[in-house]
Phi, psi and omega in degrees: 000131190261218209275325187311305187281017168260326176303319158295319168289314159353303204270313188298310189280310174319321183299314184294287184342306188276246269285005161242039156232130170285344175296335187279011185256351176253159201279130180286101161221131225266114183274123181246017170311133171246150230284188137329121133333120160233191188275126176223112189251096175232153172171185192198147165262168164212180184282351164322125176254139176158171222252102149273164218225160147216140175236121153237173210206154182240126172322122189257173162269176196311332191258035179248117220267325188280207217247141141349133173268150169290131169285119177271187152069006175251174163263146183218134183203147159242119160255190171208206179238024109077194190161165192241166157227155231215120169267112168271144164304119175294136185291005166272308211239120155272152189062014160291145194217112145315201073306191149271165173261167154122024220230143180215142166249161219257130146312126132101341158314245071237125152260178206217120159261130162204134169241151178243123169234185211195062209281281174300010184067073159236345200121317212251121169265130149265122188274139176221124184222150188222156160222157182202137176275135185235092204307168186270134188264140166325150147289126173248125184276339180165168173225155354098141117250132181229154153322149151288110172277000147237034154193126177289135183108349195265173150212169186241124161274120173232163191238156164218150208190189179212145189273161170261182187266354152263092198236155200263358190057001183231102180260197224170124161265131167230128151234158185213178204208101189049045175101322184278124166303158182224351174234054194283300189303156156329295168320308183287351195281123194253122124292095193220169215247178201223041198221016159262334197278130183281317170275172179273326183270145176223147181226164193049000192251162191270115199259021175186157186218139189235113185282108185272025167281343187257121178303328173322315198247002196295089181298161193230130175326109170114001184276142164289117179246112154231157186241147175243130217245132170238125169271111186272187157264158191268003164288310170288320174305315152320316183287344176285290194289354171266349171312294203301315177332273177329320187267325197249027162066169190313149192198111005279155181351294211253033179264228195289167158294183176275163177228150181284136187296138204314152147221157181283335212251117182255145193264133181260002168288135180263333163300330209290159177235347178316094204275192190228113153268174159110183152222139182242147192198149165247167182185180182213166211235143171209125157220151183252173166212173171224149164264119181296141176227113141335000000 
């Protein structure tokens, strides 16, 4: 009997099962009743100098399609030891929080987020703070595109570098393509652990495959692939990989339900019921680039 036909007996006795429980012909309904709003505060500084954002929002429920409302009106500020930066709100966007430009973060620091709000309009401010140490970053020395040699239609990137000797053991990969990030979403965020490389220096290796059958990733004579390497914390990494968990659902189906993902950002009002989402995280960046040659 080959695959086929089991899969066809397989599909006939299940199909008998539900039309002979009758339960499964009555109607279910399933309460979507949505949760309390809360407060949700993410951003991050990096060794970049340029104007870093936290942006907060007050949490819609699950079938709700439009954007976040901007939380206005608060104070924001990130410090070290320093000096502090005093973050504004944009006249474009509310509840976008700035720097100034020209503002970087120092390897080997711990910064301080803090915010003051007024989440229900009651009057009453609530204080929120976060902290995050902001690792020392890899090096890239230069990068590849080659064939891919076990799949076709692909090509492969590889970089070479070096981890620093002080390493946080947790990265991030960014790639863009003539400027444009191509793996920018959640989903696309490649995380990985440090614990194939054996050495601090690495040459050749390959952290990626670009299907050029997919308009997204297919390059073209003469585009610039550059990659950008970030040394994350293993506290940020962790809250990426459980985002993701939560966006690409439950495996094997029928397991636990989801739980709201973990955040670092704690509230210093002792009254407050106001829950919390989001993250604050610092990290540091390095890239290099190539011009694709056919």
């Amino acid at each position: 009997m080959n695959t086929e036909h089991i899969f066809g007996y397989v599909f006939l006795i299940i199909s008998a099962l539900l039309l002979c429980c009758p339960a499964c012909t009555e109607r279910i309904d399933i309460k979507t009743e949505a949760s309390l709003p809360r407060v949700v505060i993410y951003g991050y500084i990096t060794t970049d100098t340029t104007r870093h954002s936290i942006r907060i929002t007050r949490s819609t429920g699950y079938f709700v399609t439009t954007k976040p409302e901007g939380i206005s009106n608060a104070k924001v500020s990130i410090s070290y030891d320093g000096g502090v930066f005093v973050l504004n709100e944009s006249t474009n966007e509310p509840g976008l929080y700035r720097t100034s430009s020209g503002v970087y973060g120092i390897p080997g620091k711990t910064y301080t987020l803090r915010v003051s709000l007024d989440f229900n309009n009651d009057g009453i401010i609530e204080e929120y703070e976060a902290e995050s140490y902001l690792p020392f970053p890899a090096t890239l020395d230069s990068v590849a595109v080659t064939v891919s040699p076990l799949m076709d239609n692909f090509l492969q990137v590889l970089i070479w570098g070096q981890l620093p000797e002080e390493s946080s053991n947790n990265f991030s990969l960014h790639f863009f393509r003539n400027r444009m990030t191509i793996n920018d979403s959640l989903q696309g965020f490649y995380v990985f652990q440090d614990d194939f490389v054996t050495t601090k220096k690495f040459a050749a290796l390959p952290v990626f495959l670009l299907n050029q059958e997919n308009r997204r990733y297919r390059l073209s004579q003469g585009d610039t692939l550059t990659v950008q390497v970030e040394s994350i914390t293993p506290e940020y990494a962790i809250f990426i990989e459980n985002a993701q968990q939560e966006l690409w659902g439950s495996i094997p189906l029928f397991s636990s339900p989801p739980a709201n993902v973990e955040t670092n950002i704690r509230c210093l009002s002792p009254n407050s019921k106001t829950e919390i989402s989001g993250f604050f995280t610092a990290y540091s960046k390095h890239k290099t680039y190539t011009v694709y040659r056919q």
